[in-house]
N, C-alpha and C positions, 0 to 999 in steps of 0.2 A: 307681358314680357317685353313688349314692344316700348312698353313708357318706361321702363326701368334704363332700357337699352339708352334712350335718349336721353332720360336725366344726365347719364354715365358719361357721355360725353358730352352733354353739357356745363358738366360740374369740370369737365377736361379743360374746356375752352376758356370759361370762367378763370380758371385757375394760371391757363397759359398770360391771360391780359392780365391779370395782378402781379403776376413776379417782378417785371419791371419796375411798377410803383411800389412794390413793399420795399426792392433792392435799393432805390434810392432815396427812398425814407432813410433806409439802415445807415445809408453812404451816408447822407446830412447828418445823422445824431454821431454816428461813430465809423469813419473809413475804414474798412479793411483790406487794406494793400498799403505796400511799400515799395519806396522808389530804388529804380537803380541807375546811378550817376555813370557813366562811361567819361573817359577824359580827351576826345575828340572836340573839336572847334563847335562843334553843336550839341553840346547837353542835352539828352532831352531824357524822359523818365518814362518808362514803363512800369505798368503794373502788372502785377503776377498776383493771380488768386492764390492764396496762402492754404487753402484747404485742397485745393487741387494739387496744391504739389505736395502738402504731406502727403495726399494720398496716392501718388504716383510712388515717392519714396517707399511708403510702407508696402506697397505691391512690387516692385523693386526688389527690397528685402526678402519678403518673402518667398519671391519664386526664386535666387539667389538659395535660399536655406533649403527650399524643396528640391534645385538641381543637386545639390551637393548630399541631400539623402539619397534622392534618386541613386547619383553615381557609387555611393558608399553601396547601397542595397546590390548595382551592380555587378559590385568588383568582390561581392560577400557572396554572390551568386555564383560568381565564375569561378571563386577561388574553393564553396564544395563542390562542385561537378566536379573540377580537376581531382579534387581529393576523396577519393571515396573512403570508404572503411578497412581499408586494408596498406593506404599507401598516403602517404603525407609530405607533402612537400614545405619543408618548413622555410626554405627561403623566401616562400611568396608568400608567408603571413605579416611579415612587414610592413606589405601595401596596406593593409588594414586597417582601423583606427583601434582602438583601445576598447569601444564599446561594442562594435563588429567583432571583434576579438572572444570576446563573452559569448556574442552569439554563436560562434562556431563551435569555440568550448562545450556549447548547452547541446548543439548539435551531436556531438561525438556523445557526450553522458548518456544521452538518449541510446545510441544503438548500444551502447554497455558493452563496447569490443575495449578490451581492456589492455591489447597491446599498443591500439592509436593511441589511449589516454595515456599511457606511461609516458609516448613518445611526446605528447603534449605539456606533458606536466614537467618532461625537464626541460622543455623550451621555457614556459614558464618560470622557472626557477633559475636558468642562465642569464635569460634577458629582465628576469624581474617586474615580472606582468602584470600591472595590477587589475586584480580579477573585485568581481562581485563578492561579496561576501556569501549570497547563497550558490553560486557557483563554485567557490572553493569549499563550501560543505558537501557540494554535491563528489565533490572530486574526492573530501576525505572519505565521505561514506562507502565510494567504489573503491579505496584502497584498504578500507578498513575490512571490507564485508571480502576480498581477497587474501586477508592477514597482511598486507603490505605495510609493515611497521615504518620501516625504513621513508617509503615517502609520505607517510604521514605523517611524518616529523619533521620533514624538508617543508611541505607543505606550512607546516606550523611556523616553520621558520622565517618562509616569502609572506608570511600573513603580518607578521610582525615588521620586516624591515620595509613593505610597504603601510605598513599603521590603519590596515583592516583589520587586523587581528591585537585589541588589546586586554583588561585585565576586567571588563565588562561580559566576553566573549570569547574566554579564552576555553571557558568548559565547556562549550557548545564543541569546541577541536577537541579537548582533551577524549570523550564521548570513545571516537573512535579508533585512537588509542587502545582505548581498552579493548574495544572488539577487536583489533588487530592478532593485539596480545593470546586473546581468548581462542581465536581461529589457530593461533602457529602452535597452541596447547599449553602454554604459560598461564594455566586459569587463574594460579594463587596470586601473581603480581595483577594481570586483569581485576580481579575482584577486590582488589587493594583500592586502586583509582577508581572500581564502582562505589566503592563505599564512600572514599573522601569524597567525590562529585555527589552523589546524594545525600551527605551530611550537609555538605557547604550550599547547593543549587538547590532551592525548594522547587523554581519553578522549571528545572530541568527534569523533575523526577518521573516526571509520564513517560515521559522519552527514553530515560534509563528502564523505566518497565518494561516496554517494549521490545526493547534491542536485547533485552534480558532474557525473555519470554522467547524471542526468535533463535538465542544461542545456548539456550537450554535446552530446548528442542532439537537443536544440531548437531550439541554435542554429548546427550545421552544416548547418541543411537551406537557411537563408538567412541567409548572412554570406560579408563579402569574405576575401581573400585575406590581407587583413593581419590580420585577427581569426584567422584562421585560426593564423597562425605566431604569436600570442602565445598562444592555447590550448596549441599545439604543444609550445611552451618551459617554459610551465608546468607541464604533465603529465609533460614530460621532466625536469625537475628536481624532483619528487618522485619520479619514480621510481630517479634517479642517486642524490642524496644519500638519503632515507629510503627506499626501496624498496619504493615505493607505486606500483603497475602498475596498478590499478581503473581511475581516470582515463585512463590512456594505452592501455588495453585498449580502455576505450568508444570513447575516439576512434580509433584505427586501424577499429576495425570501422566505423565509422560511415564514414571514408572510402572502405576498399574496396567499401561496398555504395554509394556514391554513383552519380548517374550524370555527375557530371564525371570528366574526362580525370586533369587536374590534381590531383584529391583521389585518385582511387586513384595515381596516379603518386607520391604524399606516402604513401600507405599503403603502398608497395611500399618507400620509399627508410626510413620507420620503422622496418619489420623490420629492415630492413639494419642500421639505425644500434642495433639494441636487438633481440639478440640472444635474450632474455627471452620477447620476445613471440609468438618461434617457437613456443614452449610453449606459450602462450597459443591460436596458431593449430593448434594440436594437439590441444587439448581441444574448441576452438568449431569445427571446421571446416564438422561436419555442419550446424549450427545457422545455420551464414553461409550452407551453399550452400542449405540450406534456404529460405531467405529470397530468397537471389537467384533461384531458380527460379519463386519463388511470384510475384513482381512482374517474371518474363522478363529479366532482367538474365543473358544468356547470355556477356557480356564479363566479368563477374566472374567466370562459372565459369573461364571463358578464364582469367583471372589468376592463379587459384588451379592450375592446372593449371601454368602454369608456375611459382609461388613452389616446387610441391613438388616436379618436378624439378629446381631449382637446390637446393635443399636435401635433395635425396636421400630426401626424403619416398614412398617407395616405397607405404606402405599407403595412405597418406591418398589416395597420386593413384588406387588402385585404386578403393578406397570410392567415393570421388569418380564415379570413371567407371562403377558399379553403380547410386550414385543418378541419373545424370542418364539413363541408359536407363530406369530404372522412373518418371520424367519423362515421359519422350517415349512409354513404354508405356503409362501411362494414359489419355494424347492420344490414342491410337492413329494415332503419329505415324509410320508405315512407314520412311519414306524417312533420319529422324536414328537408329532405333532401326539401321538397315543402317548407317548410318554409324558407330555406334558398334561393332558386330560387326565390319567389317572394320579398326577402329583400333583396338579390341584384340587384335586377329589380327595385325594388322605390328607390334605392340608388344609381342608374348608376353605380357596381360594375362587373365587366364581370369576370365570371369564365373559368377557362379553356375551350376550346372544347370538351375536353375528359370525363372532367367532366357532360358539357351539353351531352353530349352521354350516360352517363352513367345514367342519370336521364331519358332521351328520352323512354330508355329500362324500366328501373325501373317503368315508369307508363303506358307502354305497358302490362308488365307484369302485376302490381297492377291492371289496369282496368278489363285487361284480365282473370283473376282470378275470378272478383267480376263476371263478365258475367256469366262466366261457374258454376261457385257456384249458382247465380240466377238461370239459366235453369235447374240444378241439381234439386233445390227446388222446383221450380213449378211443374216441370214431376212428383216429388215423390207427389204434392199435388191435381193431377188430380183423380177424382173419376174412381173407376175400373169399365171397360164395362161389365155388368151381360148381359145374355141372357136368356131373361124369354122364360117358354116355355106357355104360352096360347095368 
């Protein structure tokens, strides 16, 4: 280690006595400096290393650009302390720059207080802000997912007369329009602008699945019968002509797990009419009865029990009748878990082993109980032995 150490600083030493001779090799083939003349009675010239002073300049520069983040990151620091979630001072956003302006923006989208953003967005809109372009999506999606029609259309409007928003980009805004539409209950004009945006945008249509999928869901929990059959029709003709089943998937499901008569009666007469969606009920089945167990909805299992005997669903109705015993077995529900033992037994349906064990016990127990409860009762109902004395 010791001769390593010494080479190291001998190769140092070495190296300090060459620089002189190579630098003035350099100097005789090619000088590098230039003179500077002064117009005083003695001329004389100095030289100035030319790489040293770029690189004083570009270090210059640089901590110049770093002060002036710094201070931007400052006055974007002081300016949300001062503003929490509740209270906005919009003459101090001013100070600001344009691109610190986004980040506060991003700031408020985040807590989703929806009365800062309104106040936000018609600052926006008065002084003509120009925002990010995922930032002003952000902003449509919280007015749309509100039904705020009204400034989704303003929005659309400050997207255009700053020239973020052109005819590349313009259905990515339209999107939320329609959800607007769909929220304040206007489904039939909604579903108007879903379709044209899905006919025209191929590669916006995941995205219309989804927003689709989330407002189908929302709004079969409360909506009439006639909303109901234009959902119906539109899901159904995307999935005839384009062969787009997302939407028609969400909505069946969302019927059968209803607790109207009439919505699963629709969800029974769908499968029928769309054959597709059997498949559908093949994949998701555990996941529906899951749901209906969880929230006691025992008429859906009911339903499901019969869709897969009319369709020969042999495994599923099995499964089926496995999960709603381990149902009633963790209830320690005696009396459905007998129920389901002898309707698999008139039905040649065999249950797990595990599960026959588990019952085995269960009315060891159960019997066993009732015995010791019986002796209990009688011994308390025995007359006390007096002892007379004559």
């Amino acid at each position: 280690m010791a001769l390593y150490i010494r080479s190291y600083f001998s190769l140092i030493e070495n190296y300090k006595l060459m620089v002189p001779i190579i630098y003035k090799t350099l100097e005789n083939i090619h000088p590098i400096r230039y003179f500077v003349h002064k117009s005083d009675e003695n001329d004389y010239e100095s030289s100035v290393d030319v790489v040293d002073e770029f690189t004083e300049k570009l270090i210059q520069r640089k901590s110049e650009k770093w002060d002036a983040i710094n201070m931007s990151k400052s006055k974007l620091f002081t300016l949300l302390k001062k503003n929490d979630n509740n209270h906005i001072d919009i003459n101090e956003l001013s100070v600001i720059s344009n691109h610190d302006f986004n980040n506060f923006l991003r700031k408020y989208i985040a807590t989703e207080n929806f009365g800062a953003i309104k106040t936000l967005i018609n600052y926006c809109i008065v002084n003509e802000k120009v925002l990010d372009f995922k930032v002003l999506l952000s902003l449509l999606s919280i007015c749309g997912h509100y039904g705020d029609k009204a400034n989704v259309l303003r929005l659309i409007d400050l997207g255009k007369k700053v020239k973020i928003v052109n005819d590349s980009n313009i259905t990515q805004c339209q999107q939320y329009e329609a959800e607007a539409l769909w929220i304040q209950g206007n489904v039939q004009s909604s579903i108007e602008i879903f379709k044209d945006l899905y006919i025209c945008n191929f590669y916006l249509r995941r995205n219309l699945c989804l927003l689709l999928r989330f407002l189908i869901g929302r709004t079969t929990e409360s909506r009439t019968e006639a909303i109901l059959v234009q959902i119906r029709e539109f899901t159904e003709d995307l999935a005839t002509n384009y062969n787009e089943y997302a939407p028609l998937e969400c909505l069946w499901q969302t019927c059968i797990l209803s607790e109207w008569f009439s919505d699963q009666t629709s969800a029974l007469q769908m499968i029928e009419d769309n054959p597709k969606l059997r498949k559908y009920l093949s994949e998701k089945y555990k996941h529906i009865v899951s749901v209906a167990l969880k929230t006691n909805k025992s008429d859906v299992v009911q339903r499901l029990f019969e869709l897969f005997l009319k369709y020969k669903m042999t495994e599923h109705y099995i499964s089926t009748l496995r999960l709603l015993f381990d149902h009633h077995y963790l209830k320690r529900d005696f009396y459905h878990c007998a129920a389901i033992i002898r309707w698999s037994t008139d039905l040649n349906i065999p249950l797990r082993s595990e599960q026959s064990t588990k019952f085995v016990n269960m009315l060891i127990n159960h019997y066993g109980d009732k015995r010791q409860i019986k002796k209990t009762v009688e011994k308390n109902l025995r007359p006390p032995q007096f002892k007379l004395k004559f």
